[in-house]
C-alpha positions as CSV (number, residue, x, y, z in Angstrom):
1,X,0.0,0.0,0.0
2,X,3.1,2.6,1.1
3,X,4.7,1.6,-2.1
4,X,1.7,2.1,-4.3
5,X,0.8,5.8,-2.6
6,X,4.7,6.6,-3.3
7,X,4.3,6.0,-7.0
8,X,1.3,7.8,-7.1
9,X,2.7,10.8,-5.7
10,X,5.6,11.0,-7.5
11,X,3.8,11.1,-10.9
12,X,1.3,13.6,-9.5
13,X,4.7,15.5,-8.3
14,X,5.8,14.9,-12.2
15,X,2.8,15.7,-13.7
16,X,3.1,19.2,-12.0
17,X,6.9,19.9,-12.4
18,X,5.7,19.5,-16.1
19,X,3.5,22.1,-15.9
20,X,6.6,24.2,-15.1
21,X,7.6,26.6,-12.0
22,X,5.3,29.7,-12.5
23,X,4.9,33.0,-10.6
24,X,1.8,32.1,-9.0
25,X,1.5,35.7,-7.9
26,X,1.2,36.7,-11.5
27,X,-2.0,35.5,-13.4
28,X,-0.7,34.3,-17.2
29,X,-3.1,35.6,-20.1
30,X,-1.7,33.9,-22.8
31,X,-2.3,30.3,-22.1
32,X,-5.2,28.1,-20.6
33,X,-3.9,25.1,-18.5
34,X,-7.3,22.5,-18.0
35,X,-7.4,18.8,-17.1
36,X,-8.8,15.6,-18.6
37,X,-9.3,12.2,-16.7
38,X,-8.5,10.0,-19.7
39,X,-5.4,9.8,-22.2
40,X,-6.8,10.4,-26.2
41,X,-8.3,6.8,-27.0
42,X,-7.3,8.2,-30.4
43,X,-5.7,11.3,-31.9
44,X,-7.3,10.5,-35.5
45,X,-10.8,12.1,-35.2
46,X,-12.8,9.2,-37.4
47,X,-11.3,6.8,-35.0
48,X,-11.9,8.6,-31.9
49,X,-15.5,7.7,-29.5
50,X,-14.1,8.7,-26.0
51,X,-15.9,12.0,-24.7
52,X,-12.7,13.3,-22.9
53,X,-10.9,13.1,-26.7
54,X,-13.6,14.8,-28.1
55,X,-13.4,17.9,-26.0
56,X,-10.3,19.0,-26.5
57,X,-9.9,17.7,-30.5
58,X,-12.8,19.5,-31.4
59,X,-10.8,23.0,-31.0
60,X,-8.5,21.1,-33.7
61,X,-11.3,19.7,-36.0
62,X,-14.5,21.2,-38.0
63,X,-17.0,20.0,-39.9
64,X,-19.2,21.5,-42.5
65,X,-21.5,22.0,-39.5
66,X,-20.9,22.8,-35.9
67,X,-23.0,22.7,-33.1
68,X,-23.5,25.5,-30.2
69,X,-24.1,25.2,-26.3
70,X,-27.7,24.5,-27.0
71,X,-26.5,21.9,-29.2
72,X,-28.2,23.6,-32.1
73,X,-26.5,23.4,-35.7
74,X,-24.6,25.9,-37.7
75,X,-22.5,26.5,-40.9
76,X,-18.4,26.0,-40.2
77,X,-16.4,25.2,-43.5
78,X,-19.8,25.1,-45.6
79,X,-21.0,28.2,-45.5
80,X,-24.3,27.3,-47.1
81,X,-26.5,24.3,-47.1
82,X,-28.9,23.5,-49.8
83,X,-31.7,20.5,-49.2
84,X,-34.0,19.3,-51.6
85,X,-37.6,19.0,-50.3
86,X,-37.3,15.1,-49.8
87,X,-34.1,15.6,-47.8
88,X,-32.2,12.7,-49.5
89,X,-29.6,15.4,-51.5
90,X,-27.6,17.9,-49.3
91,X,-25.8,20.6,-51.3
92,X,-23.1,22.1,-49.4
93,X,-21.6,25.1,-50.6
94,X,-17.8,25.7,-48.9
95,X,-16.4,29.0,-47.4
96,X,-13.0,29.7,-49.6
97,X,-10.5,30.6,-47.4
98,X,-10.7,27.4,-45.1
99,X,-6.9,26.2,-44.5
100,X,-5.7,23.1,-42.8
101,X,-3.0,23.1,-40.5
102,X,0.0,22.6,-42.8
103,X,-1.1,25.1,-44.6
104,X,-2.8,23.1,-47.2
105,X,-6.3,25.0,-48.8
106,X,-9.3,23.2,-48.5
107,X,-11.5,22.7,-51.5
108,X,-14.1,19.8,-52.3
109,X,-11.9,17.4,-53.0
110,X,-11.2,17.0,-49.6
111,X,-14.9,16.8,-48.7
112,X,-15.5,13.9,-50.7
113,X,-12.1,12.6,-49.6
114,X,-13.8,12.6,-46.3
115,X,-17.2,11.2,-46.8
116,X,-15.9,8.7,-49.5
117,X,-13.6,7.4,-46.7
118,X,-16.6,7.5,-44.0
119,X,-18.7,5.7,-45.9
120,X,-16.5,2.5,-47.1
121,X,-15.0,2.3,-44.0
122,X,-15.7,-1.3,-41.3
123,X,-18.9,-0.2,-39.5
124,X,-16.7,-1.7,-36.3
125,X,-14.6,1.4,-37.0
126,X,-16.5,4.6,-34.7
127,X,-17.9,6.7,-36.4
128,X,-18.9,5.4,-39.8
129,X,-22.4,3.4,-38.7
130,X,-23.8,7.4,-39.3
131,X,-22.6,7.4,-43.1
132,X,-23.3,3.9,-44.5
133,X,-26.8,5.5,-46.3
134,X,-24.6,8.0,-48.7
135,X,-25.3,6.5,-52.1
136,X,-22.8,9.1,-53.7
137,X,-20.4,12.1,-53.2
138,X,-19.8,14.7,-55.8
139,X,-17.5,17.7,-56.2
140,X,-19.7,20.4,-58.6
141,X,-16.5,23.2,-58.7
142,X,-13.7,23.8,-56.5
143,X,-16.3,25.1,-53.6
144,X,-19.2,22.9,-53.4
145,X,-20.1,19.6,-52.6
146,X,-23.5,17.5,-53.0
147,X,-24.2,14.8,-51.3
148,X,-27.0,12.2,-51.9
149,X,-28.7,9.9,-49.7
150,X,-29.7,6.0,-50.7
151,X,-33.2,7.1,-48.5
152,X,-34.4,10.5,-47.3
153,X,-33.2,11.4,-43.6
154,X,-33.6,14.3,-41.2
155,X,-31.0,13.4,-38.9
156,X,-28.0,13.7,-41.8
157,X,-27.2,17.1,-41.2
158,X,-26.4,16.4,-37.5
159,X,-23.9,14.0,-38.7
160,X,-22.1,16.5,-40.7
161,X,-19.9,17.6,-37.5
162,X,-17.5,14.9,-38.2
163,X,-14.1,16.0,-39.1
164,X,-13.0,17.5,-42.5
165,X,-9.6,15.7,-43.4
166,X,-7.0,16.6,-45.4
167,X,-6.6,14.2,-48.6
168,X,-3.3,12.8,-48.8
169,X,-2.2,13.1,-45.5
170,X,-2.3,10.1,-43.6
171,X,-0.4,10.9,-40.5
172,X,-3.5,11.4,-38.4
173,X,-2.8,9.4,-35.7
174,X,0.5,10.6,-34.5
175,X,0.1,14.3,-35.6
176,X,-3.3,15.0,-36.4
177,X,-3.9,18.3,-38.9
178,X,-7.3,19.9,-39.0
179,X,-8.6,23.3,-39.7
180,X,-10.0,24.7,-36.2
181,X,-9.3,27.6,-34.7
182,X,-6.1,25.8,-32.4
183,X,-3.6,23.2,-33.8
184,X,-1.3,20.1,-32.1
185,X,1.4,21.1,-30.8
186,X,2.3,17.9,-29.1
187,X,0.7,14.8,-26.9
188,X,2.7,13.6,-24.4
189,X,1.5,10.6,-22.9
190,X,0.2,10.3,-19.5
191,X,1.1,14.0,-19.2
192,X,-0.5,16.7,-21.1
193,X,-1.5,17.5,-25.0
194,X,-0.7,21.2,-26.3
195,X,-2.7,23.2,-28.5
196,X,-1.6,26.8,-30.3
197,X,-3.7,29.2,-31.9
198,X,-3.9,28.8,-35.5
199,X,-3.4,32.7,-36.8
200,X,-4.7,31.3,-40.4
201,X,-8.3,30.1,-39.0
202,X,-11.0,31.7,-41.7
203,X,-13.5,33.0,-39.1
204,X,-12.3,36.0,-38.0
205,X,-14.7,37.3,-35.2
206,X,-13.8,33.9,-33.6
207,X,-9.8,34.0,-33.9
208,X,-8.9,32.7,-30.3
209,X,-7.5,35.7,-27.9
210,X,-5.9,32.9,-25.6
211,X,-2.7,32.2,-27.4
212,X,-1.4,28.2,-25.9
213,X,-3.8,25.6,-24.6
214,X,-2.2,22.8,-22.1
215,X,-4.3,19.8,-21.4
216,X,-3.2,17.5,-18.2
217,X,-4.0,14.3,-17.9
218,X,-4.7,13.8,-14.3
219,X,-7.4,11.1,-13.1
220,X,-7.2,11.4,-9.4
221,X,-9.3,14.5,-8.5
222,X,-7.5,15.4,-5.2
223,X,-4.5,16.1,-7.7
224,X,-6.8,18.4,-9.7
225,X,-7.8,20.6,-6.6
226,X,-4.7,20.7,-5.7
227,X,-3.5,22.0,-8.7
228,X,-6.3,24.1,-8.9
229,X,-5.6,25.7,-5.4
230,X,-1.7,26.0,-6.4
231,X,-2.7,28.2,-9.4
232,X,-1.2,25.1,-11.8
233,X,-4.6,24.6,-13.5
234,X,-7.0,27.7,-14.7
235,X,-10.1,25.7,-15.5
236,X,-11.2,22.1,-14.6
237,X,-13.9,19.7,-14.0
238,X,-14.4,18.7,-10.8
239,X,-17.2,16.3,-9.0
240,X,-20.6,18.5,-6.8
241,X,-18.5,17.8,-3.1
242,X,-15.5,19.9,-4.2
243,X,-17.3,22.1,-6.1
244,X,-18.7,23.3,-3.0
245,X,-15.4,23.1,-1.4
246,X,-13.8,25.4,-3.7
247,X,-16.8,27.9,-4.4
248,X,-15.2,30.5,-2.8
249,X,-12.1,30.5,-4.4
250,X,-13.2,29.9,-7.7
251,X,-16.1,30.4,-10.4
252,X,-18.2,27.8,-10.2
253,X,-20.1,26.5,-13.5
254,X,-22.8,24.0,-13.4
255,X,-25.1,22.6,-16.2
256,X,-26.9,19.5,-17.8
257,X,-24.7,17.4,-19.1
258,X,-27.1,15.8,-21.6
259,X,-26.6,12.8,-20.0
260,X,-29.3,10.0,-18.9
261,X,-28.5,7.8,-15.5
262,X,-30.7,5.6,-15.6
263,X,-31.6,2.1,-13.7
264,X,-31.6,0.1,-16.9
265,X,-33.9,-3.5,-16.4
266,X,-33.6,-6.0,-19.2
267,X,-37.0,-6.5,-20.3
268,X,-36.5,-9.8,-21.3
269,X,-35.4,-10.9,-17.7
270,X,-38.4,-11.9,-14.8
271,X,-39.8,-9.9,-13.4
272,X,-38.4,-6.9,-15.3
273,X,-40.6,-8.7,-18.7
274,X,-43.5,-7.3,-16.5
275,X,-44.7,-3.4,-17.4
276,X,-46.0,-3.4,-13.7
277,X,-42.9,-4.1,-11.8
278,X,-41.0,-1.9,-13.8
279,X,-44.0,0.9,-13.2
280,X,-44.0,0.0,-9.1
281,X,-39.8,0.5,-10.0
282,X,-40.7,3.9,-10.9
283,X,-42.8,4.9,-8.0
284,X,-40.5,3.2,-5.6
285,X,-37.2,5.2,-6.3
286,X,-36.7,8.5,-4.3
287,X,-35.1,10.4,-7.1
288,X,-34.4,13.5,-4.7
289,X,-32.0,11.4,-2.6
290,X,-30.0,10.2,-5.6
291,X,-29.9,13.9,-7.0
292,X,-28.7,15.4,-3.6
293,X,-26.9,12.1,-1.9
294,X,-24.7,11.1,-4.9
295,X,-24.5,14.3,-7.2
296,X,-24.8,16.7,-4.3
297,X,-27.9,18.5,-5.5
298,X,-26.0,19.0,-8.9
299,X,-28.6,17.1,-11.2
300,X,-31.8,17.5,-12.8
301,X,-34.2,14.6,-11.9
302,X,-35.3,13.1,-15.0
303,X,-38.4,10.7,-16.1
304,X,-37.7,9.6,-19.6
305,X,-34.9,9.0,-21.6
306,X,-34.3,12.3,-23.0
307,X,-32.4,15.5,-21.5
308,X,-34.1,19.2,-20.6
309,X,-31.2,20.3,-21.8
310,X,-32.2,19.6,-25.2
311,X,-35.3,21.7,-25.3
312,X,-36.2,21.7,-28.6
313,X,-37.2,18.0,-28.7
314,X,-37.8,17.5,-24.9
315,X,-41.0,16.3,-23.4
316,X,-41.8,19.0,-20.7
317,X,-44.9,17.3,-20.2
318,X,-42.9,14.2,-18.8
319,X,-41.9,16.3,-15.6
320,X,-42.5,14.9,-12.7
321,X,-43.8,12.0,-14.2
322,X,-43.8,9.7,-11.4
323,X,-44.4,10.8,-8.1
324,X,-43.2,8.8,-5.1
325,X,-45.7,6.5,-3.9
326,X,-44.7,3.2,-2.1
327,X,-48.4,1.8,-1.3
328,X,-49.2,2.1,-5.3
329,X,-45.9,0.2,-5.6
330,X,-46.4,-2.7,-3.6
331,X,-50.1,-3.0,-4.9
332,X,-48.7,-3.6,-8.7
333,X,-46.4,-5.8,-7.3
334,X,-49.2,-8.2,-6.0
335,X,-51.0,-7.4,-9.3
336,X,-48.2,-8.8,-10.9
337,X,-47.7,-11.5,-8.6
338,X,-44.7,-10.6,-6.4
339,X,-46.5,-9.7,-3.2
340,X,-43.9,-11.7,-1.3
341,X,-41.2,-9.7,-3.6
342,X,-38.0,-10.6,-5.0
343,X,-34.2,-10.9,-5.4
344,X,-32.6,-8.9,-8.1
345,X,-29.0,-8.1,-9.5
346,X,-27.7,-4.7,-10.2
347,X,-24.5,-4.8,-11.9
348,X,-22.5,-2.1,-11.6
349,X,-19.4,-0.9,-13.5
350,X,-17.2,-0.3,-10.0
351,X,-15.3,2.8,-11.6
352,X,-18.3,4.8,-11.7
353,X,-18.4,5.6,-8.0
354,X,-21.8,7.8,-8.7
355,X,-23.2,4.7,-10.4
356,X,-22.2,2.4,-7.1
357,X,-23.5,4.8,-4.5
358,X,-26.9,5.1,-6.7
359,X,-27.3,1.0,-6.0
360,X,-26.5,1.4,-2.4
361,X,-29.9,3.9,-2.5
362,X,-32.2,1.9,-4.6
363,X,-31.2,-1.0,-2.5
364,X,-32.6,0.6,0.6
365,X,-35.7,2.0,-1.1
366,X,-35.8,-1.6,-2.7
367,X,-36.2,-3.3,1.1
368,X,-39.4,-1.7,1.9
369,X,-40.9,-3.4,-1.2
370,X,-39.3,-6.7,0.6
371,X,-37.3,-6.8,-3.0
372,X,-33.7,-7.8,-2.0
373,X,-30.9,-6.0,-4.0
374,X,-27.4,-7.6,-4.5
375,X,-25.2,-5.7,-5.9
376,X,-22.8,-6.7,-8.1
377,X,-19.3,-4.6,-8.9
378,X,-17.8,-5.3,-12.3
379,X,-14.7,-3.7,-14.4
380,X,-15.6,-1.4,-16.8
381,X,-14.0,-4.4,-19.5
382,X,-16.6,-6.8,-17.8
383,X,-19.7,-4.2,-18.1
384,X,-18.9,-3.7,-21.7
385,X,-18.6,-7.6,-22.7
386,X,-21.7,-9.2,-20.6
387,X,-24.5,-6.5,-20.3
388,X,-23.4,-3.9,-22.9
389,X,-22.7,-6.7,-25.6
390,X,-23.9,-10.2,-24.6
391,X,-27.0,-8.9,-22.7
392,X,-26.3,-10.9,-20.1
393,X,-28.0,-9.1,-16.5
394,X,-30.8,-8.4,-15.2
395,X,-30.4,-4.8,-14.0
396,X,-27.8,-2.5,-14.3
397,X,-26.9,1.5,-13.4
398,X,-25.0,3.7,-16.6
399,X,-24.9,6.4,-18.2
400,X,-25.9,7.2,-21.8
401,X,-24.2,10.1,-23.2
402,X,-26.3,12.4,-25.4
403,X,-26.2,13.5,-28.7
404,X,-26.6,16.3,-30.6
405,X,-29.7,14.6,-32.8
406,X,-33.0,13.2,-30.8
407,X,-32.7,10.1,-32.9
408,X,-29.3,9.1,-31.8
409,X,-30.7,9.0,-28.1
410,X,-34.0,7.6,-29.0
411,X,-33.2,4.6,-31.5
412,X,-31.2,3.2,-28.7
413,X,-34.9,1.3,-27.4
414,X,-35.9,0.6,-30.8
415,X,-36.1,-3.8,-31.5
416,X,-33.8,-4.0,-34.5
417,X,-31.2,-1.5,-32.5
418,X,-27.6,-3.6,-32.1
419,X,-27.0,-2.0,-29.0
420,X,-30.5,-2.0,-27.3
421,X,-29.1,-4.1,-24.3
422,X,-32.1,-3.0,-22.4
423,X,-34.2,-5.6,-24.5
424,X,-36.9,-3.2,-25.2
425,X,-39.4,-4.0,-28.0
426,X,-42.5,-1.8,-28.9
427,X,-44.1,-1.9,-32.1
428,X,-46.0,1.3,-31.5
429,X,-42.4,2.8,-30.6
430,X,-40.3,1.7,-33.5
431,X,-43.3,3.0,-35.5
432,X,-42.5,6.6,-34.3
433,X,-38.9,6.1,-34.5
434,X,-39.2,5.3,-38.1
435,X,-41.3,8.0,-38.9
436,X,-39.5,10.9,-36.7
437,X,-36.4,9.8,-38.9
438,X,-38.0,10.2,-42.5
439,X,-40.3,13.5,-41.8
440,X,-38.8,16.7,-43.6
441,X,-41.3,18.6,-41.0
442,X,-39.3,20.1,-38.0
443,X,-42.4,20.3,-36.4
444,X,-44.0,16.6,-37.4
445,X,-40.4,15.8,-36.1
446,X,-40.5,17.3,-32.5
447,X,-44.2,15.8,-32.0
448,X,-42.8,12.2,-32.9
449,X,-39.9,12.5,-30.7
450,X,-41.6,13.5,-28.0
451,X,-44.3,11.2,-28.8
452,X,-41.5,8.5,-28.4
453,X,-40.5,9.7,-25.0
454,X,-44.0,9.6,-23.7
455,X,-44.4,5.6,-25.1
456,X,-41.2,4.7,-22.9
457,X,-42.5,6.8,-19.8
458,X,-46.1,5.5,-20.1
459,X,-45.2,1.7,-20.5
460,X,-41.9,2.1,-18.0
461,X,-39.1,0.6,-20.3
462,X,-36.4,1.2,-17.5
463,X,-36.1,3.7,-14.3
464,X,-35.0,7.3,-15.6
465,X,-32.8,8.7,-12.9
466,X,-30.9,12.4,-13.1
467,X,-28.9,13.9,-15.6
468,X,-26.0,15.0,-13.9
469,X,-24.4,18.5,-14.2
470,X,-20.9,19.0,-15.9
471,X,-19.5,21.2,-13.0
472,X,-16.5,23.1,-13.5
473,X,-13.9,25.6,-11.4
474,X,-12.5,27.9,-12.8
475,X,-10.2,31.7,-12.6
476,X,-12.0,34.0,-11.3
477,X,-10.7,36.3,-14.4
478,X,-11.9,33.7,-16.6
479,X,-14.7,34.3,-19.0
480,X,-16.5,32.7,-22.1
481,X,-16.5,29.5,-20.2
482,X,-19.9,27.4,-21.7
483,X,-20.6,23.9,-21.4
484,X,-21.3,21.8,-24.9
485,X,-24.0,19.2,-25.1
486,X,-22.0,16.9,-27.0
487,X,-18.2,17.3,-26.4
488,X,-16.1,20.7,-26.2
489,X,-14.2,22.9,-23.9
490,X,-14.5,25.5,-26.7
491,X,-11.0,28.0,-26.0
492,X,-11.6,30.1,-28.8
493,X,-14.6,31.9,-27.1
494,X,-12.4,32.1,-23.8
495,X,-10.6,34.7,-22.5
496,X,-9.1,36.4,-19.4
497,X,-10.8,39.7,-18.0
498,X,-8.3,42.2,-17.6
């Protein structure tokens, strides 16, 4: 144990002397030094699916389309999208004076490059599952770029985010070369990645003031207060308890992560194959003690699979939904013939510490229904093989990360979905589904979708938990700080008041 502790200081004590010895009397203006808990699971951006990666690469990487802090979409190196009324063709026409990196020009031929390579790539590869309906790419002139679809689809555009690459360069994965507004400097591993402000980026009005980015890579969150309190990081994300530890030191940020917590239950698995235990589920959990035990208050209770923060598509009729009500609970449970109860697994990825102390809760709620809860702590490795692939639980506690389109969050429940470990199947809901993704209507579309939320509220398909806040502490000369639905510690829009 001593010997482990002295390792674990010394790279903490490494980690920092790489950070270098700086006046810590005199604030720096000219560089932003932030932490992530996880090295890059890829520097190439098609290969990359981790959500620490994303953050920081997507200051290095643009798309035809970006997305805001409302997770809305605009125009990055298209400057204008054409799409026919049955929204299978998607002309794109391209800003010209878009430059990669190495100083190479962007035209269409490295748009087709991209979405030519997208499409024929192994649908085992992230990423390309989004691009296997493109039927064909085109370059009309130097400057724009059609697109067609093998079947209409709304949700296209949303996919356009992904990373314009340069053609001919295939050194992506050791020195990746984009065309956002900061480059790569260098990734050193189990240390830090830096970024540099690119002075060619073609949007003007957002040309970075903050000059160097440094990205740590420091897991243990002790180490990242410290460093915050030794003035060795600026900005960083950090878990409710030390947020309110550190609140009056630092600015203190706080929003929806677009993130669902949920108590999955296999439907396929007694008794969670019945609508009524999953229902008496429902009314059984006290949501307010998950919220402010295990995310200290820094969560929005949630009742559906789908994210406020998303308020275009959201539900707000799902609010509330289920209101605590043990007697209810226990009567469906004799209903559906468990009036003696029942013994249940929750498996639980052990590195999730929220996801662990969530169990603990619903296995004390769980003993008043005389349901007995064991609780069963797997590696993350595990998680992934038997419930995330083989299916192979009964109940489980996770986190689905959101998305930028309603369908990429919603088609997770549908039948035919690969990944629906949850072994939910609704006729009625893949109807919806279906139909949400073909409609050219924005407004048909947000009806269906939240149409879709109400079918998995109303017939219970799993226990909807909190959607935990990103919280972050930061300088308190820090602005343009704003937290991304999908991925991005955006440092072009920060700077340092002065």
């Amino acid at each position: 144990m001593k010997r482990k502790l002295l390792i674990n200081v010394l790279i903490i004590c490494v980690i920092f002397f790489s950070m270098g010895c700086k006046d810590k009397t005199t604030a720096q203006t000219d560089i932003i030094r932030v932490n992530i808990a996880s090295e890059p699971d890829s520097l190439d951006p098609w290969l990359s699916a981790a959500v620490d990666t994303k953050a920081i690469f997507n200051n290095v990487f643009e798309g035809l389309m970006k997305f805001d802090s409302t997770g809305d979409l605009y125009p990055a190196i298209a400057k204008n999208i054409i799409i026919n009324e049955t929204q299978d063709v998607y002309t794109f026409e391209l800003r010209e004076n878009v430059y990669f990196h190495n100083d190479k020009h962007l035209t269409s031929d490295d748009v087709v490059y991209t979405y030519e390579n997208l499409h024929s790539m192994s649908g085992d590869i992230a990423n390309s599952a989004s691009y296997s309906g493109i039927e064909k790419v085109e370059a009309l002139d130097d400057y724009t770029v059609r697109i067609t679809l093998e079947k209409p689809s709304s949700a296209f555009l949303s996919t356009t985010t992904i990373a314009i690459l340069p053609r001919g360069y295939d050194n992506q994965s050791t020195f990746p070369i984009g065309t956002g507004p900061y480059k790569f400097v260098e990734y050193q591993p189990s240390q830090k990645i830096v970024l540099e402000r690119f002075d060619k980026y073609y949007n003007e009005e957002k040309m970075p003031e903050i000059k160097t980015a440094e990205i740590y890579i420091i897991s243990d969150e002790a180490s990242v207060v410290s460093a915050l309190k030794s003035n060795q990081l600026d900005l960083a994300i950090i878990s409710s308890e030390n947020a309110k530890i550190l609140e009056d030191q630092f600015k203190i940020d706080s929003s929806p992560m677009n993130m669902v917590v949920l108590w999955a239950l296999n439907n396929s698995e007694p008794p969670f194959d019945s609508e009524k235990v999953r229902l008496a589920l429902n009314l059984m959990v006290n949501r307010d003690d998950i919220v402010n035990g295990v995310f200290g208050g820094y969560a929005t209770k949630l009742y559906t699979n789908f994210s406020p923060i998303m308020k275009h598509y959201y539900n707000e009729e799902l609010d509330n939904y289920y209101q605590r009500d043990l007697e209810t609970a226990k009567a469906l449970l004799k209903e559906a013939g468990y009036e003696d109860g029942f013994e249940i697994d929750i498996t639980v990825p052990s590195n999730y510490y929220q996801h662990v102390n969530s169990a603990q809760i619903i296995s004390s709620e769980a003993e008043k229904l005389n349901i007995k809860v064991n609780i069963k702590n797997v590696e993350w490795g595990t998680w992934l093989e038997e419930v995330y692939t083989n299916r192979n639980y009964q109940s489980t506690i996770i986190g689905l990360a959101g998305k930028i389109d309603p369908n990429d969050i919603l088609s997770r429940y549908e039948t035919s979905y690969k990944r629906n470990f949850i072994n939910y199947s609704n006729p009625k809901y893949d109807e919806v589904i279906e139909a949400a993704a073909k409609t050219i209507d924005d407004d048909k579309r947000v009806a269906l979708y939240r149409e879709a939320q109400q079918i998995l509220s109303d017939t219970s398909a799993s226990v909807w938990l909190c959607d935990p806040n990103n919280t972050a502490a930061m300088r308190k000369d820090l602005v343009g700080y704003e937290y991304y639905p999908a991925g991005l510690i955006d440092f072009s829009a920060m700077r340092y008041e002065k």
